[in-house]
BADO-500675 format. One record per residue: x, y negated, z of N, C-alpha, C, CB in turn. Coordinates in steps of 0.001 Angstrom, whole numbers, plus 500000, padded with zeros to 6 digits. Glycine has a CB too. Example, Ala and Ser with C-alpha at 12.3 -4.5 7.8 and 13.67 -1.06 7.14 Angstrom:
2
513190505690507800512300504500507800513200503300507800511308504473509046
512850502250507080513670501060507140512900499970507870514084500598505725
% end
This chain:
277
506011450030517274506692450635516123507526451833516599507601449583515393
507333452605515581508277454245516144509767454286516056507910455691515109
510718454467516972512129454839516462512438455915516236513034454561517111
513465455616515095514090456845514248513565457778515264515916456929513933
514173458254516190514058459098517138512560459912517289514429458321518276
511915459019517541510493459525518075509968459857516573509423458225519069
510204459343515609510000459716514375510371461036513892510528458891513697
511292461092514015511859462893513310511472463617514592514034463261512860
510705463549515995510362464262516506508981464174515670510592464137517839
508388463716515610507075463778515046506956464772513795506674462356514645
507972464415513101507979465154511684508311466521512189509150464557510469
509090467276513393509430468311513458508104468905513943510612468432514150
507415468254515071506363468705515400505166469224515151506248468299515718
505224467966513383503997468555512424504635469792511710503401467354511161
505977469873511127506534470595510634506447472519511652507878469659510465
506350471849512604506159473248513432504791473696513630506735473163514860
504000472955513543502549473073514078501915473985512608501683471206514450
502278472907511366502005473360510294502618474925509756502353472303509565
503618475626510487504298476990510006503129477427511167506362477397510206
502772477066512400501819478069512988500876478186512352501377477900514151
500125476786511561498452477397511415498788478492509979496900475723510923
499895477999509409500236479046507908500191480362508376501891478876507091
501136480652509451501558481901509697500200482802510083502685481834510839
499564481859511022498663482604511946497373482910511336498419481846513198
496773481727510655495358481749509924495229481718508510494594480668510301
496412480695507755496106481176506346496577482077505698496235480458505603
498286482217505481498620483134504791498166484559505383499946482951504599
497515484892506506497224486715506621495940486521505417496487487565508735
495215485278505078494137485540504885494011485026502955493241484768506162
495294484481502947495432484653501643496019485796500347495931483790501636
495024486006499744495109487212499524495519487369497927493833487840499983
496819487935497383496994487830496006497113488963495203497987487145495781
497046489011494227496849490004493323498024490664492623496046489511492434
498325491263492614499884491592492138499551492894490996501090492205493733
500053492053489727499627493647488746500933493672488346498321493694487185
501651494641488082503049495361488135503053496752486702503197496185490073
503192496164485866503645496918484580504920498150485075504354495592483346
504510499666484779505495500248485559505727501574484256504884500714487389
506958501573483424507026502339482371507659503907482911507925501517481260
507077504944482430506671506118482580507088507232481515505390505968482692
508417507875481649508755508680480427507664509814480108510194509364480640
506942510093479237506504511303478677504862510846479336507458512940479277
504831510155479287503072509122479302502001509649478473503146507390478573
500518510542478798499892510326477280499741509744476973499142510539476777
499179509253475487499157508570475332497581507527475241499940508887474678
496892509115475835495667508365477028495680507647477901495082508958477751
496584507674478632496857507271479450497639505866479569497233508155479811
497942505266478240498506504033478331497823502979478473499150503819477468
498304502396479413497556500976480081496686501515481050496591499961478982
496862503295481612496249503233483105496748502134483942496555504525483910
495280502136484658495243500901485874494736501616486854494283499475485655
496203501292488008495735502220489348495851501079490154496732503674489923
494829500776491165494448499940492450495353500209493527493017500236492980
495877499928494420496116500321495318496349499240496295496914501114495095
495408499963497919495213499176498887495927500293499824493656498633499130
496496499291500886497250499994502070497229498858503238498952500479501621
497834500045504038497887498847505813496696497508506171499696497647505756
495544498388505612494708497816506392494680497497506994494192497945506655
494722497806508310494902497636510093493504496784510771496577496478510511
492555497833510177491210496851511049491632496968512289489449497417511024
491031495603513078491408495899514534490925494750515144492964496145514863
491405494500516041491077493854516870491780491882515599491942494649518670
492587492346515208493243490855514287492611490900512726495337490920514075
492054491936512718491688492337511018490550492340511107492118493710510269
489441492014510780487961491842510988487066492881509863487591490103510728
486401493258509837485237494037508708485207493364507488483594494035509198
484486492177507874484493491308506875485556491245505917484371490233507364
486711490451506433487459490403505602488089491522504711488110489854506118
488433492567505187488572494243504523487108494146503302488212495912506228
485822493830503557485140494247502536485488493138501528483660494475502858
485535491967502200486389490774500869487496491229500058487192489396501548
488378492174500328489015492925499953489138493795498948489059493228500553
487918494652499521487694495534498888486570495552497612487524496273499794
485821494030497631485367493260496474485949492946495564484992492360496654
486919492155496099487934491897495050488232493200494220489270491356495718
488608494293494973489736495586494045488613495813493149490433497393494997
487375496163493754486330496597492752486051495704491586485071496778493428
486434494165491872485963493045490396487379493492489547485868490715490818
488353494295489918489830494345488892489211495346488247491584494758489537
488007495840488479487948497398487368489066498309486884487460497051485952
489922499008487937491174500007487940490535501167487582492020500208489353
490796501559486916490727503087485969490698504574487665493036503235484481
491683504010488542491216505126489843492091503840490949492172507421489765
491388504169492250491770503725493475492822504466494176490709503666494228
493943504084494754494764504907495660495015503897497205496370505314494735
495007504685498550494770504292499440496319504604500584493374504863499639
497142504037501014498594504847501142498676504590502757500157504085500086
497347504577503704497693504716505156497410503567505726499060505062505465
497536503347507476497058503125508166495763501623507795498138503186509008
494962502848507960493419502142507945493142501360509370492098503449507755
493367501688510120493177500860511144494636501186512690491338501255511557
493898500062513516494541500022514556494221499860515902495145499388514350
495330500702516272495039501197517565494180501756517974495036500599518230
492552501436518042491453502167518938490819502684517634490345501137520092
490341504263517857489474504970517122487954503933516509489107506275518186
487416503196517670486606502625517179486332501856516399486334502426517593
487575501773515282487159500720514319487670501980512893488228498809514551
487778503842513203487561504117512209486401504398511107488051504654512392
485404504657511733484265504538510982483281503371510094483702504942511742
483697502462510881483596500710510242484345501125508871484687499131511361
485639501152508843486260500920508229486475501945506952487035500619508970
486554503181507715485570504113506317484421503968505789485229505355506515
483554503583506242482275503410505955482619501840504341481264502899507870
483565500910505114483684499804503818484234500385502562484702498531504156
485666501022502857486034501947501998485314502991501003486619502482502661
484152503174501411482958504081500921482981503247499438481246504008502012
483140502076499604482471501325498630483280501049497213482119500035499304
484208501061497678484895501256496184484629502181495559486163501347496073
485040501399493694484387501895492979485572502083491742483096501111492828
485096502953491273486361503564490337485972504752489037487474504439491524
486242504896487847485901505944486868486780507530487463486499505299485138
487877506682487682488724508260488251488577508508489930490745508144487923
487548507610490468487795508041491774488565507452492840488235509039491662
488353507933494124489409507147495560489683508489495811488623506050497192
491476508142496172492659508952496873493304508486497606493520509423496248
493579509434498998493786508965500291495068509625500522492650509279501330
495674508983501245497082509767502226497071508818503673499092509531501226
497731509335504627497416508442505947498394508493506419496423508747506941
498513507011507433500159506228507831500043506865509111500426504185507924
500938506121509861501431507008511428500144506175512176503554506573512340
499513504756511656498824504449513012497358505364513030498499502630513143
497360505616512003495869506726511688496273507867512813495741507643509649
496905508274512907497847509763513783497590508532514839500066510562513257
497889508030515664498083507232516563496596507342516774498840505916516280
495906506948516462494376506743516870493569507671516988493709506040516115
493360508593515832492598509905516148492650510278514933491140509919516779
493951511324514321493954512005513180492824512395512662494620512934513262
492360513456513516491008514220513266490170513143512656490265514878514675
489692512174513407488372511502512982488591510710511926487722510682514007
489613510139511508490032509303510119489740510324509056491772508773510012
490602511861509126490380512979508458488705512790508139490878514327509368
487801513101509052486422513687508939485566511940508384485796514575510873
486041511200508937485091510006508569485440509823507079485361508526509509
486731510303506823487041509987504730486132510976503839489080510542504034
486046512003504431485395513466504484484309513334504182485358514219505653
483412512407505044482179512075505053481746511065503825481956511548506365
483007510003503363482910509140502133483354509597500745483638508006502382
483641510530501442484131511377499951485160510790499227482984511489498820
485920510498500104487479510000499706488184510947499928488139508840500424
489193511589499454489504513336499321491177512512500119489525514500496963
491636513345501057492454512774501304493890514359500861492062512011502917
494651513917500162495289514470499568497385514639499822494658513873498480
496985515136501258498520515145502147498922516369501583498537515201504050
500405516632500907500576518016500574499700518209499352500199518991501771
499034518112498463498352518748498016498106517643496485497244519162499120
497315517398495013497219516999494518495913516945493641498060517129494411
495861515883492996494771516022492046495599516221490105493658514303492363
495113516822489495495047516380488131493773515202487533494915517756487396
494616514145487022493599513121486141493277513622484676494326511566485943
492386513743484013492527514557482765491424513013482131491779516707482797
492069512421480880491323511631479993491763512009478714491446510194480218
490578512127477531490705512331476056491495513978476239491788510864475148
491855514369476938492715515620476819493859515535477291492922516061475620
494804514576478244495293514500478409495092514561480069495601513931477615
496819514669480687496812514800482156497778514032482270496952516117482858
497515513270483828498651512909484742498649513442486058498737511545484902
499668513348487072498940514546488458499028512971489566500524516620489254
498460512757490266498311512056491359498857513212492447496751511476491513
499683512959493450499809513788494660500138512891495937500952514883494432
500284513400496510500112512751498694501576514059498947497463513563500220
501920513389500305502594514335501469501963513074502543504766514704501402
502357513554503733501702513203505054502659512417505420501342514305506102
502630512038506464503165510929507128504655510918507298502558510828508372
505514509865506982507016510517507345507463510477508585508107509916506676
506472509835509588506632509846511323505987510564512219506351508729511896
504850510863511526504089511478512075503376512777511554503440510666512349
504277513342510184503220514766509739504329515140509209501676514759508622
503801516103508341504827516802506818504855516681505953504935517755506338
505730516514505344506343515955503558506476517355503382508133514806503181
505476518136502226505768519408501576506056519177500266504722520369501661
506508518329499734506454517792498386506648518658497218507365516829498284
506919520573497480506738521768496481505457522062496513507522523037496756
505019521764497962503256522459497602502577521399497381502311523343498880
502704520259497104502303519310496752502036519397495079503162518387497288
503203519248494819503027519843493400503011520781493091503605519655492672
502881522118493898502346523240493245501664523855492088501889523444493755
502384524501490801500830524673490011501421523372489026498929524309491214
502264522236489135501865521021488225502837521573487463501945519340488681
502293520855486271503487521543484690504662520807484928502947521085482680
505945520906484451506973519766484631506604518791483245508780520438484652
505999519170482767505859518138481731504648517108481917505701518854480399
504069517274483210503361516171483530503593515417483895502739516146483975
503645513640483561504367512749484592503030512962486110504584510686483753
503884512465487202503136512371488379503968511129489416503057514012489075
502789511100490086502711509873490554502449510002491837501855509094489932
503648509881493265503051510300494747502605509060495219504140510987495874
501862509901496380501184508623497253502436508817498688498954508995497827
502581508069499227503511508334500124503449507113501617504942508305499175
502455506994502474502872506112503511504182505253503404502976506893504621
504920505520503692506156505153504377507263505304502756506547506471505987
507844504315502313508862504168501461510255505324501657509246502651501677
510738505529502994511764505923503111511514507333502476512239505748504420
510486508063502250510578509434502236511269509533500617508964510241502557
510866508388499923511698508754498383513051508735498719511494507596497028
514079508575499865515205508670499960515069510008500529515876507620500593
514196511042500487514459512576501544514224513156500730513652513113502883
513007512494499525512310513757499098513451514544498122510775513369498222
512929515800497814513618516630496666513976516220495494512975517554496309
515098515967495254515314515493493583514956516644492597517025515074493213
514751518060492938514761518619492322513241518744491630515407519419492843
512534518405492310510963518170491902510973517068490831509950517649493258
509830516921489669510071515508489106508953514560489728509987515497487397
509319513600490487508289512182490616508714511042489896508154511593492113
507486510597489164507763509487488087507509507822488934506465509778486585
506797508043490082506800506731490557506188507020491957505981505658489602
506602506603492969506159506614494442505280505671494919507195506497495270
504059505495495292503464504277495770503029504350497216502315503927494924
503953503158497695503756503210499468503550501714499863505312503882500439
503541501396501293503432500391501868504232500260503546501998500265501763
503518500442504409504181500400505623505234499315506426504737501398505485
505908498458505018506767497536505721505950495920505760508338497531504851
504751495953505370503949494653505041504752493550504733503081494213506145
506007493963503768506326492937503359507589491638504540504808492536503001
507747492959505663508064492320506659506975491079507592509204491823506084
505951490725506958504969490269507702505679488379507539504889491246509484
507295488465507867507345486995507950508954487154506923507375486181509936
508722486002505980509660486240505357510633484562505170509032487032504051
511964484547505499513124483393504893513465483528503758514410483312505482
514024482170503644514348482075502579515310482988501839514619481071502600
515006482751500456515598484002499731515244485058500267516962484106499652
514036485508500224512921486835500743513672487819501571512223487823499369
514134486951502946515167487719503776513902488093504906516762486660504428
513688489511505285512945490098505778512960490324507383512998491010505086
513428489358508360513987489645509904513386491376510542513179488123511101
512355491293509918512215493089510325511335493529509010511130493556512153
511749495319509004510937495619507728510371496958508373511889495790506120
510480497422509191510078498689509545510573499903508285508401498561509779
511964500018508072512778500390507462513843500900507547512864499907507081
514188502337507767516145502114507833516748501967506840517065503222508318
516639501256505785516828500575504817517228499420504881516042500580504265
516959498978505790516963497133505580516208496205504431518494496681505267
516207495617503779515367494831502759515073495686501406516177493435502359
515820497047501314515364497703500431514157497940499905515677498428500612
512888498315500614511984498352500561510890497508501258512051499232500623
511234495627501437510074494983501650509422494921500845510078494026502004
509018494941499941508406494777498674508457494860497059508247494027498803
507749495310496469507718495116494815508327496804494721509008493503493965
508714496333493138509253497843492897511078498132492967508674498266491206
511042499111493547512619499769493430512649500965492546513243500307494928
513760500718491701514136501453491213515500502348491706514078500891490280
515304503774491779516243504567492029516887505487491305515960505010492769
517407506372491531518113507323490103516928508496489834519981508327490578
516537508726491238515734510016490616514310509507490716515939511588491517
513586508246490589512364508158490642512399506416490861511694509207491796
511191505732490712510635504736491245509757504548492386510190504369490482
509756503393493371508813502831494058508435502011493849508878502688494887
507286501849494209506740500471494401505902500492496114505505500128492905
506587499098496819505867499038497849504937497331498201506973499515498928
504074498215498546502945497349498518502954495863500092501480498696498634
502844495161499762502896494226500880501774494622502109502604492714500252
500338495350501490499431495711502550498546494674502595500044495953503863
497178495002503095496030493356503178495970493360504627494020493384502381
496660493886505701496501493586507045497600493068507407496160494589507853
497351493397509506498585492726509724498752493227510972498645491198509599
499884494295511663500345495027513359500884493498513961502082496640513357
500720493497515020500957492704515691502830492348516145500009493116516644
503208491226515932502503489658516322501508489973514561504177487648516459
500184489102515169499165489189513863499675488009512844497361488884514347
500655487652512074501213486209511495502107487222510463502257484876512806
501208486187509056502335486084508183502869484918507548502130486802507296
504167484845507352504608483432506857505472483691505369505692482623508157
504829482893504472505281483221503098505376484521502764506464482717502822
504366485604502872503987486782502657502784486898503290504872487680502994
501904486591502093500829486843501844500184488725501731500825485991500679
498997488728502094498604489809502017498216490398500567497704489789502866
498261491410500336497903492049498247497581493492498736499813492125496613
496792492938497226496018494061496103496701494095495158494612493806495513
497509495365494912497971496217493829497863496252492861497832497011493800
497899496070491675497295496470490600498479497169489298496448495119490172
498735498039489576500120499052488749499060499267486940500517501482490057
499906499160486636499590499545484982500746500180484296499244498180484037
500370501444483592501057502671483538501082502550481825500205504117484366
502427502574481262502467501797479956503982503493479719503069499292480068
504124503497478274505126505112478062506320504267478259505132506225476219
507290504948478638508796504741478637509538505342477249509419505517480003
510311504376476352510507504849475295512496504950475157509567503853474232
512789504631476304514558504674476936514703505306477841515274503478477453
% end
């Protein structure tokens, strides 16, 4: 028969064993859906109930497999999103898993299209070839620079700046050319840059990723690291600020240590509804 003793060692032991296999094998691989109602002053009214996708921090690699990225990227395609947005590091560390991984990306599918901006580990691996392999999928990657969405007659502007560690935030020539009466919507790697960018420009909502959610999260969604000088500001969901909104994405990968615990990996799903306050 067991004493107390050897007993609550037992229970700690399963209790510990059980946060490894969570951390290590299920939750990276459980994957949830997050659709996020996000209201928008001066909206067409084409445009109500846009549905924008958005996948980030991939990190194929050596911990992130093909497979699972195209499971992924199945899923975004069964949500049927009105356009795809893509907010950085596609893979990790070695160049050789960028073409895999563009090549899956190829595959999404969308009425308005896939839009790209790229994180610091893309720069880390081989700028150039992430550049030319999106190039090749015809994923327009849009640093500095923007698209107009035009439905029924109406516009919204999608725009990018580059990396906030590794490139340039031009966020005037970004929107260059855009009416102020268009709402717009940046793509942005890295969360912190909505604390740099220009207030004087108008952005109606920022969509980034980069902190994965902190990867391991305590109780009361306390974040031990966020890759942030923020602190828990931006692990996740949406923030609201004075001159604009974010929303940051948890990411479907995972930088090493490869473990997430009670932060699960997501797919995006923003829906763009008018702001009437």
């Amino acid at each position: 028969m067991l004493s107390r003793r050897q007993f609550l060692k037992g229970v700690v032991a399963a209790g510990a064993t059980a946060m490894v296999v969570d951390g290590f094998l299920l939750d990276p691989r459980r994957i949830a859906i997050i659709e996020k109602t996000v209201p928008i002053h001066g909206l067409p009214e084409a445009f109500e109930g846009f549905r924008i996708c958005q996948l980030t921090d991939i990190h194929h690699g050596f911990f992130v497999n093909i497979e699972y990225i195209k499971e992924c990227i199945a899923k975004a395609n069964n949500l049927m999103p009105d356009i795809m947005v893509l907010t950085g590091d596609y893979i990790d560390r070695s160049s050789a898993y960028i073409n895999p991984v563009a090549d899956a990306l190829g595959r999404l599918e969308a009425p308005y299209g896939v839009l790209a901006v790229l994180g610091n580990h893309d720069h880390w691996a081989d700028v150039k070839l992430v550049r030319k392999a999106f190039h090749d999928k015809d994923i327009p990657v849009i640093e500095n620079t923007h698209r107009l969405i035009e439905k029924d007659g109406d516009v919204i502007c999608i725009a990018g700046v580059g990396d906030l560690l590794e490139d340039i935030q031009d966020l005037q020539l970004a929107l260059n050319g855009v009416s102020p009466d268009i709402p717009r919507v940046l793509l942005s790697h890295h969360p912190d840059y909505a604390e740099e960018m220009q207030r004087t420009e108008r952005v109606d909502l920022v969509l980034a990723g980069n902190t994965h959610g902190g990867q391991i999260s305590m109780p009361f969604s306390f974040a031990p690291y966020t890759a942030s000088r923020y602190g828990q500001k931006y692990i996740g969901g949406l923030v609201k600020l004075e001159h604009t909104q974010v929303y940051v994405s948890r990411g479907i990968g995972v930088a090493p240590p490869p473990v997430r615990f009670n932060c699960s990996p997501e797919i995006t799903m923003i829906k763009l509804i008018r702001a009437f306050t």
